[in-house]
C-alpha positions in Angstrom: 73.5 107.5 77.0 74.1 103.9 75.9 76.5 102.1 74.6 78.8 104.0 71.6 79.7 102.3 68.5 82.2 103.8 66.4 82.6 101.1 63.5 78.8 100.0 63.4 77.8 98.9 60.0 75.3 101.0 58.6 72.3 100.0 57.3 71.6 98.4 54.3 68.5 99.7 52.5 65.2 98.4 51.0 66.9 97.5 47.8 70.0 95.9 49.4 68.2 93.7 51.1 66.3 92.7 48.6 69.5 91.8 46.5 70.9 89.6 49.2 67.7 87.6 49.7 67.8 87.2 46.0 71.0 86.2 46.4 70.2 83.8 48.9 67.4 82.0 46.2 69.8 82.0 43.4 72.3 79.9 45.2 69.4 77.0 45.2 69.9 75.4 42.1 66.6 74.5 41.8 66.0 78.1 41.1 68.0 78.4 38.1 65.7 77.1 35.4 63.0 79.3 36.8 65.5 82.4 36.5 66.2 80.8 32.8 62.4 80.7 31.8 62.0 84.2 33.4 64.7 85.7 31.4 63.2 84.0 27.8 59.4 85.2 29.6 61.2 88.8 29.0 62.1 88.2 25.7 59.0 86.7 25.0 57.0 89.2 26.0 58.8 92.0 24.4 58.1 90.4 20.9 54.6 90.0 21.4 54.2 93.6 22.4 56.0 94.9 18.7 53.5 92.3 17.5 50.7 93.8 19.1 51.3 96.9 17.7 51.9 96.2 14.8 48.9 94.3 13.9 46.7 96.9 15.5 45.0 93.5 17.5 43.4 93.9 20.6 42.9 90.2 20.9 46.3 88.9 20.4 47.0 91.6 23.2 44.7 90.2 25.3 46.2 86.8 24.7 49.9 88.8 25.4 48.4 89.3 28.5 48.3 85.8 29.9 52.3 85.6 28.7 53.0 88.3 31.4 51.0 85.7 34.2 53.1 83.5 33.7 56.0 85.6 34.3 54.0 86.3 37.8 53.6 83.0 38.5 57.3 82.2 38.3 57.8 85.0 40.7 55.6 83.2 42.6 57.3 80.1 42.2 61.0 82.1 43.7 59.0 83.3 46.8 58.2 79.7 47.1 61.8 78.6 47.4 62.1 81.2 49.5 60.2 80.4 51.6 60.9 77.0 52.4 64.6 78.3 52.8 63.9 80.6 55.5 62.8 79.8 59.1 60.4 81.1 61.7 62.2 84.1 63.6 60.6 86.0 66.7 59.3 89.1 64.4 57.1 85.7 62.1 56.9 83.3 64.8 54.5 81.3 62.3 57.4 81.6 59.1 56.7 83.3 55.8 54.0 80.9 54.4 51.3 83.3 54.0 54.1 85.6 51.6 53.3 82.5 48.7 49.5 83.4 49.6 49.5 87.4 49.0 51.9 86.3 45.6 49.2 84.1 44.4 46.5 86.6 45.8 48.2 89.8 43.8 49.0 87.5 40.6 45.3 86.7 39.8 44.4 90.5 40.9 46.8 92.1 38.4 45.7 89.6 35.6 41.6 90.5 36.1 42.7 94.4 36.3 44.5 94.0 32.9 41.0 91.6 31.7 39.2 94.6 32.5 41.4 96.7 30.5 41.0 95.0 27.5 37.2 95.3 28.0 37.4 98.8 28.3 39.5 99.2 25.0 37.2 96.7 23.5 34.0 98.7 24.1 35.6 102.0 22.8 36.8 99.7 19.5 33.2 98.9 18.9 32.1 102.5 18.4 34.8 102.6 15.8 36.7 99.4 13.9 40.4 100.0 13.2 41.7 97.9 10.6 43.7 94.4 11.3 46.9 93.4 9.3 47.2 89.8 9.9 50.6 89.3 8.6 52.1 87.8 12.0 48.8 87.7 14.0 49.3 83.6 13.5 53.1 83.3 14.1 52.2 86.2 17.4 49.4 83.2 18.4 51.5 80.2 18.3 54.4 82.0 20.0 52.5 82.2 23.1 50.8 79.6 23.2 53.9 77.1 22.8 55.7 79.5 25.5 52.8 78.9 28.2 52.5 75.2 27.9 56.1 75.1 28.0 56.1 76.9 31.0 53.2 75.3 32.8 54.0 71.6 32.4 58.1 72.2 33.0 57.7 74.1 36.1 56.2 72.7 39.0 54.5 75.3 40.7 53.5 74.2 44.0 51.3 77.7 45.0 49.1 77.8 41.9 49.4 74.0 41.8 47.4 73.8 45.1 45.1 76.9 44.5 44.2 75.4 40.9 42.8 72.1 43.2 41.2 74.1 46.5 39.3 76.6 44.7 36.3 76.5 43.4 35.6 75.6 39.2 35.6 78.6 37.0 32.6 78.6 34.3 35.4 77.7 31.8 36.1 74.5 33.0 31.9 73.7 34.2 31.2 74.2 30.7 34.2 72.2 29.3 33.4 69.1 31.9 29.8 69.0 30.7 31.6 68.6 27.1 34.2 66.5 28.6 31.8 63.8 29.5 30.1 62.9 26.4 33.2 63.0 24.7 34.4 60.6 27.3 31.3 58.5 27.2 32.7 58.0 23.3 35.9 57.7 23.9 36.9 56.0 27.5 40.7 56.6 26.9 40.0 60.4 27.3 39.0 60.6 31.1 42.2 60.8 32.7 43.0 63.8 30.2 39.7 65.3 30.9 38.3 64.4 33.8 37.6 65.2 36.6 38.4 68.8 35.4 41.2 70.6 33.3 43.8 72.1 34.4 42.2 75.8 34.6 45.8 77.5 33.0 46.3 75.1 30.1 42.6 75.2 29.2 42.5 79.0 29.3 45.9 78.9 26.6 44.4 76.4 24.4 40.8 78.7 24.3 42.4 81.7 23.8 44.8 80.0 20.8 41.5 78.8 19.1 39.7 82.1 19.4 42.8 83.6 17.5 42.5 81.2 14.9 39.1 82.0 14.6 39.8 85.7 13.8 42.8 84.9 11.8 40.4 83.1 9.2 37.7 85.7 9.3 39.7 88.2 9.2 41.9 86.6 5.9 38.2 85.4 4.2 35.5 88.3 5.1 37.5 91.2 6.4 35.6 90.9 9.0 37.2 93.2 11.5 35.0 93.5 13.9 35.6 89.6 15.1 38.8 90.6 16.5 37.1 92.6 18.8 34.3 89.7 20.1 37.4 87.6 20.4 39.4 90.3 22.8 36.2 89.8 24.9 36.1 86.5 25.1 39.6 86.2 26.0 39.1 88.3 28.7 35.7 87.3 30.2 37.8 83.4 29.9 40.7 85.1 32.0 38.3 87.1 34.5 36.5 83.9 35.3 39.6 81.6 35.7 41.2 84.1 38.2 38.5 85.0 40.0 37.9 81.7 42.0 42.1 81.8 42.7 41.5 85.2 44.1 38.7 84.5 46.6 40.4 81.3 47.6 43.4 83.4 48.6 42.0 86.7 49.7 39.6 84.5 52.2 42.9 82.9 53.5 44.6 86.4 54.4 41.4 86.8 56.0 42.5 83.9 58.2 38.8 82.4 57.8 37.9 78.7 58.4 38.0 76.6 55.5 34.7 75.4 54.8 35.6 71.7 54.3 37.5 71.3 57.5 34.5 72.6 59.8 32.7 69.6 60.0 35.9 68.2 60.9 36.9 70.5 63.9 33.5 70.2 65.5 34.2 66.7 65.6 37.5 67.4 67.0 36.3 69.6 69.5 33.8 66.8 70.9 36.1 64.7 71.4 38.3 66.6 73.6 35.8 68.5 75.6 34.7 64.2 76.8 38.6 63.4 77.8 38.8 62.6 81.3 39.6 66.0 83.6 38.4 68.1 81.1 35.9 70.3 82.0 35.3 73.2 78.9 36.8 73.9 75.8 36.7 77.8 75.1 38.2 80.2 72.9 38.9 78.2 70.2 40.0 79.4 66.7 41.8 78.0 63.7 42.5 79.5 60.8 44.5 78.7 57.5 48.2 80.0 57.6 49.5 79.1 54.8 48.6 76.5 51.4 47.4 73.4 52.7 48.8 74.3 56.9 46.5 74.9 59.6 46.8 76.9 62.9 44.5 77.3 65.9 44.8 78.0 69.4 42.5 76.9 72.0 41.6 77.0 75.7 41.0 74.5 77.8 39.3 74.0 81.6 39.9 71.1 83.4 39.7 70.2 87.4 42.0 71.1 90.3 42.6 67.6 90.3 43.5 66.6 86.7 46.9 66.2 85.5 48.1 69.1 83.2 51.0 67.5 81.4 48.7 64.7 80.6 45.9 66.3 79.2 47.7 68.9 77.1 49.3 65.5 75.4 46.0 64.0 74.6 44.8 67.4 73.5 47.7 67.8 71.4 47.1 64.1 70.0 43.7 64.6 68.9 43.8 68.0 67.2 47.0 67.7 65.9 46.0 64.7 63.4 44.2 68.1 61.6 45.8 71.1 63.4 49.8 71.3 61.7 50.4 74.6 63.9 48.5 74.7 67.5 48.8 76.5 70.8 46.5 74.9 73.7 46.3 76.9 77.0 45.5 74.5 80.1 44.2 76.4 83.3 42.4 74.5 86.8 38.9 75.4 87.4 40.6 77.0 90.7 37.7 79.1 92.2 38.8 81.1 95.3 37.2 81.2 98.7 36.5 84.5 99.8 37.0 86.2 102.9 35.8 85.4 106.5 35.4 89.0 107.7 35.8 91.9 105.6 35.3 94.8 108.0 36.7 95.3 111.9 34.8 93.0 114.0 36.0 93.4 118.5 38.0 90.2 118.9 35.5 88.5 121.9 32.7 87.6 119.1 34.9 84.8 117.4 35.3 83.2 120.8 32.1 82.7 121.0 30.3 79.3 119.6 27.0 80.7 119.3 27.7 82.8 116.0 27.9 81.7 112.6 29.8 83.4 109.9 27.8 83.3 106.5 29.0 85.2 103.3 26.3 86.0 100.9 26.7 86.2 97.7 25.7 88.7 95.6 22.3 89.2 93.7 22.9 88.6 89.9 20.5 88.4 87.2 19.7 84.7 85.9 20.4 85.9 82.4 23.9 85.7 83.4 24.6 82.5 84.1 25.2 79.3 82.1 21.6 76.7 82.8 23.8 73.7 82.1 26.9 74.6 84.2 27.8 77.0 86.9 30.5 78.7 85.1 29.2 82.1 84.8 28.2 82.9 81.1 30.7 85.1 78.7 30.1 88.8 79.7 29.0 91.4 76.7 32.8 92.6 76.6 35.3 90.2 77.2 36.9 89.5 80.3 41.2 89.6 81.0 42.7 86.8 79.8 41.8 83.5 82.5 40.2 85.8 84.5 36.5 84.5 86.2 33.4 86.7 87.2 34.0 84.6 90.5 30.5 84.8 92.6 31.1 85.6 96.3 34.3 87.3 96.2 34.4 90.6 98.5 30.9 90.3 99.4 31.0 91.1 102.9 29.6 88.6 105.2 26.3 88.4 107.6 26.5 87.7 111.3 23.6 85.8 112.2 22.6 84.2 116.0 21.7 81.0 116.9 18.4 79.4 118.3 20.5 78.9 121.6 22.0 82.4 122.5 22.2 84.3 125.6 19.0 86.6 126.4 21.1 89.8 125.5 22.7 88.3 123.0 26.7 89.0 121.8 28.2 87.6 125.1 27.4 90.8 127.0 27.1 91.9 130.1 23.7 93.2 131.2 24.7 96.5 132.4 27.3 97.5 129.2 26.8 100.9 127.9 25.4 101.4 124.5 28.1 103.6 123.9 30.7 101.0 124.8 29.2 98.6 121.9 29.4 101.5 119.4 33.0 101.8 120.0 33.7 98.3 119.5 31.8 97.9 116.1 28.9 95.5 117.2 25.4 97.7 116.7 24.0 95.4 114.6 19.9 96.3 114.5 17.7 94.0 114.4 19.3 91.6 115.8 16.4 89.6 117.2 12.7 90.5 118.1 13.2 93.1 121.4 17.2 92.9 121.7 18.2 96.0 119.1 20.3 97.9 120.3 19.8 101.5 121.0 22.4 104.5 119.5 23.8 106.1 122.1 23.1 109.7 121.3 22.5 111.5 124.8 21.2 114.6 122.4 18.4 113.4 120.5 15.4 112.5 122.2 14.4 109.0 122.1 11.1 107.5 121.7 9.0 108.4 124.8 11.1 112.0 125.2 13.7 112.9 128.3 13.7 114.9 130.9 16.2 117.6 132.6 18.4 115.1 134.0 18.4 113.4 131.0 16.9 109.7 132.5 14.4 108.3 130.5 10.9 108.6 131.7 9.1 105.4 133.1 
């Protein structure tokens, strides 16, 4: 029945618990400024919207767009704190790093989806061109753009921070280096704006800002409409291409894949260990990235019966954790067991004797099976139980062979013992050497040269 509890607490539900964890960031103060910035992000936003629609520009809602990233990104930025407030607990024995990972991984997701929108509403705009009123398209552009910067270069965002650094260069910022260069090659004093590359968010807010512009003025000189339009594209094929490398970086880290730069590394790694002294094979190994800039991996490793566990795990541990932040090393003894002397009732006179030898032989199995450069048997096509070993000889039941020096009737016998007395005892081994078989004592069947009615055998 168990135990009853008649003042249990119940429950709290998805929502509660989400309110005490948010409790338990906003008591950082460190959080506060973000909370201030999200609630003016809000605000923000909201205005832009009316903006939007009021100006009948798809651009300027493309550029709205980026305005509700950024209110992603500080959510991002929460989870952070979060994060680091929380600790590993038996349900996440590795902690909640890999939450900043899918925040990161759905921010830059959300913010292609909604590039993709605009380059739907953008094709149907082209079949037919709505008029612009440009009245607070320029106050709408500067808006966000002074709200973005603001936002990017007073928050430290540690997530995007790191992503914006691991992940590959968008098109954006290939193109702007390439400009970046000769203008640096003018101008030296430029290269530590510039180079080596832009920040991927700021440059993405100050090329959407100067598309606007663009449309502004041909839009207030030609009444050229249709500009709006190219310049909702552009804006969006800028934001598609900027995400998209954040996205792949992150989606191949929930993945838990390898990172490339760190392979060449590992190997190296792995040499060294699999040459410490008692160790014997390094298996099994797999690492994996677990969070931003943390690495985990677990490993096996063989070493001899008479090798020191304690002190090679340590020197293990020493080499792969210079690389390896979270690591789990499994140490076993290259402990092969000796099978079985006898596996089947033998009469207890034959192992007095000194004239028989007790061989087991192995069993028959294909060369393709085992390792050329060691003994251990090679990995089978499924995989085995955890340390366990195809060991060769085990239960193989063993061959009783004679030596050159036995006894004429061999097996320590008398000369006159029945055949039916050796069948009883379990030693009718055929063939046992050339003329000193043994015959089956069957009275009923007739042997080789026939019987006759008293059932001796004929001379």
């Amino acid at each position: 029945m168990g135990t009853i509890h008649l003042f249990r607490k119940p429950q709290r539900s998805f929502f509660g618990k989400l309110l005490q964890e948010f409790r338990l960031v906003a008591a950082d103060r460190r959080s506060w400024k973000i909370l201030a910035f999200g609630a003016v992000n809000v605000l923000c936003t909201g205005f832009l919207l009316m903006w939007c629609s009021s100006t009948n520009s798809i651009a300027l809602t493309a550029y709205t767009y980026l305005t509700i990233f950024d209110l992603f990104s500080l959510i991002t930025c929460l989870i952070s704190y979060w994060v680091m407030m929380r600790k590993p607990s038996p349900a996440y024995s590795f902690g909640f790093e890999r939450l900043e990972v899918l925040a990161v991984f759905a921010s830059t997701v959300l913010a292609q989806l909604g590039a993709l929108f605009i380059l739907k509403e953008s094709a149907e705009r082209f079949l037919e061109q709505p008029e612009i009123h440009t009245g607070r398209l320029l106050v709408g552009t500067f808006v966000a753009l002074s709200f973005n910067l603001f936002t990017m270069l007073s928050i430290r965002n540690k997530p995007f921070a790191y992503v914006s650094e691991a992940a590959s260069t968008s098109w954006l910022q290939e193109h702007v280096a390439d400009l970046s260069r000769s203008l640096c090659g003018i101008i030296p004093g430029l290269s530590s704006i510039f180079l080596p590359r832009m920040n991927p968010f700021v440059l993405i807010d100050l090329a959407g800002a100067f598309a606007l512009c663009i449309t502004y003025m041909l839009i207030e000189i030609n009444n050229y409409f249709a500009v709006d339009t190219a310049s909702a594209i552009a804006i969006a094929l800028m934001t598609f291409g900027t995400m998209y490398p954040m996205s792949v970086y992150s989606g191949k880290v929930l993945l838990q894949t390898t990172p490339p730069h760190v392979i060449g590394q590992l190997d190296k790694l792995i040499r060294e260990v699999s040459t410490l002294d008692g160790v014997l094979e390094v298996r099994n190994e797999h690492f994996w990235t677990l969070g931003f800039g943390s690495l985990a991996g677990s490993v096996h490793v063989r070493i001899r019966r008479d090798a020191n566990e304690q002190m090679v795990l340590a020197h293990v541990t020493n080499r792969l954790y210079t690389l390896v932040s979270t690591l789990t090393v499994q140490i076993f003894k290259d402990d092969w067991n000796r099978p079985a002397l006898l596996s089947g009732p033998v009469a207890p006179n034959v192992l007095n004797f000194s004239d028989h030898h007790i061989i087991p032989m192995p069993l028959l199995k294909n060369t393709d099976d085992m390792t050329p450069v060691t003994s251990t048997p090679a990995k089978p096509s499924s995989p085995p139980p955890e340390f366990a070993f195809n060991t060769p000889g085990k239960n193989v039941s063993p061959v009783i062979l004679l030596n050159t020096q036995t006894r004429p009737y061999g097996l320590g016998l008398n000369r006159g013992t029945p055949y039916s007395s050796v069948l009883s005892q379990g030693l009718a081994v055929p063939g046992v050497g050339a003329g000193q078989g043994l015959r089956p004592a069957f009275p009923h069947i007739p042997s080789r040269y026939g019987n006759n009615r008293t059932g001796q055998p004929r001379p």
